[in-house]
N, C-alpha and C positions, 0 to 999 in steps of 0.2 A: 251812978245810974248811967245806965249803956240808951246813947244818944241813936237818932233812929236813924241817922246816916250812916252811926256806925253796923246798926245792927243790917242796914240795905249792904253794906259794905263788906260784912262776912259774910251774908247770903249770897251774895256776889262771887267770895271767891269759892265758896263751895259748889257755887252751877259749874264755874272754872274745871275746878279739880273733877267735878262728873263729869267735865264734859273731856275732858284730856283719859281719864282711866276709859270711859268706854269706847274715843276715839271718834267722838261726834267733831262734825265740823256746822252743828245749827249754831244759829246766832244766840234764839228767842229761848229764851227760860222754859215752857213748853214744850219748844222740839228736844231741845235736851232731854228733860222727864223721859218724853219719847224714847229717844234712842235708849235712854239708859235703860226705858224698863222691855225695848227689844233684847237689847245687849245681856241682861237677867234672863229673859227667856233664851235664848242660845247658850248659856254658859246651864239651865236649870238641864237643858237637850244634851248638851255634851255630858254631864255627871246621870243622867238616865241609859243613853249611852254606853259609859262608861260600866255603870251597874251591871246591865246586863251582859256586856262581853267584857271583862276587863281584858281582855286579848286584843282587841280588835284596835283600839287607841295606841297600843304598844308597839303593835306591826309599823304602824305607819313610817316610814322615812321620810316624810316631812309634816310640819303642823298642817290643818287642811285648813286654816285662819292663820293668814300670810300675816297677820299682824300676834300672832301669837307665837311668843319663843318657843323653842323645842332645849331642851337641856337634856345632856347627857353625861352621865359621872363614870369613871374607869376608876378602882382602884389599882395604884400602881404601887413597886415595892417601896418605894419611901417617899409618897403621897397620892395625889391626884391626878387626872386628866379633866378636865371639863369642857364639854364642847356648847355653843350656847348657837343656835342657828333661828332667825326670822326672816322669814322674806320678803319683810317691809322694814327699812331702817326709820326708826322714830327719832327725835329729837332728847337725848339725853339718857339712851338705852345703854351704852357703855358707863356712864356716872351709874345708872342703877345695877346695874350687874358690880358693877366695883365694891359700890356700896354694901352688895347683898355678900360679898364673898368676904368682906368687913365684920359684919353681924355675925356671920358665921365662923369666925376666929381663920378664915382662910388668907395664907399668907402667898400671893402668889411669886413664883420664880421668876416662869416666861409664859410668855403670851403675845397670839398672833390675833390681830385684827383687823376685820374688813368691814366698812360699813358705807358703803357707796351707797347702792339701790339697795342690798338686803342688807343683813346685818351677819356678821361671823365671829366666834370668838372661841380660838382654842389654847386654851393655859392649862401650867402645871402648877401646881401647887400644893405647900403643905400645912398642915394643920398644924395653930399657932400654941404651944403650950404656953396655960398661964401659970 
């Protein structure tokens, strides 16, 4: 039987984990909810958005939510270009882009990175046969 510190205790880190995905900095369990269910409505705005012009999100040259990556793929003749650009550097956005090119069987060659104030990441890479 799951003891009630434990259960205060994953309730705990799942405000955590809301509160890092939608990039709140409240303390109180409440503002979080908050933010998160702003954070839902601007993500509901961008896919209504996006419905109606799918062009219009496409154009842009850069994300217009500096805290949202922009990725961009080139097929080249014996793999990949990827270019990954945000113009807020977060805490651990190079492990997860690593990660994500993991999952995805991407084996990368080279790769240039800048993450001062924004974030930059531009790799080749090829796709891993299993």
């Amino acid at each position: 039987m799951v003891s009630r510190e434990q259960k205060r205790g994953s309730l705990q880190e799942k405000f955590q984990l809301l509160r890092s995905i939608t990039n709140s900095h409240a303390e109180n369990d409440t503002s979080i909810i908050m933010d998160a269910s702003k954070y839902i409505q601007k993500l509901k705005q961008k896919v209504e958005r996006f419905n109606q012009d799918p062009t219009a999100e496409q154009s842009s040259s850069e994300p217009t939510d500096p805290t949202t990556p922009m990725v961009t793929v080139e097929t080249l003749e014996k793999g990949f270009m990827i270019n990954v650009f945000s113009g807020k550097n977060q805490p651990g956005m190079l492990v997860s882009v690593l990660e994500a090119f993991e999952d995805i069987g991407l084996n990368v060659l080279e790769a240039r990175v800048s993450c001062t104030d924004s974030f930059s990441l531009h790799a080749m890479g090829l796709e891993v046969s299993n």
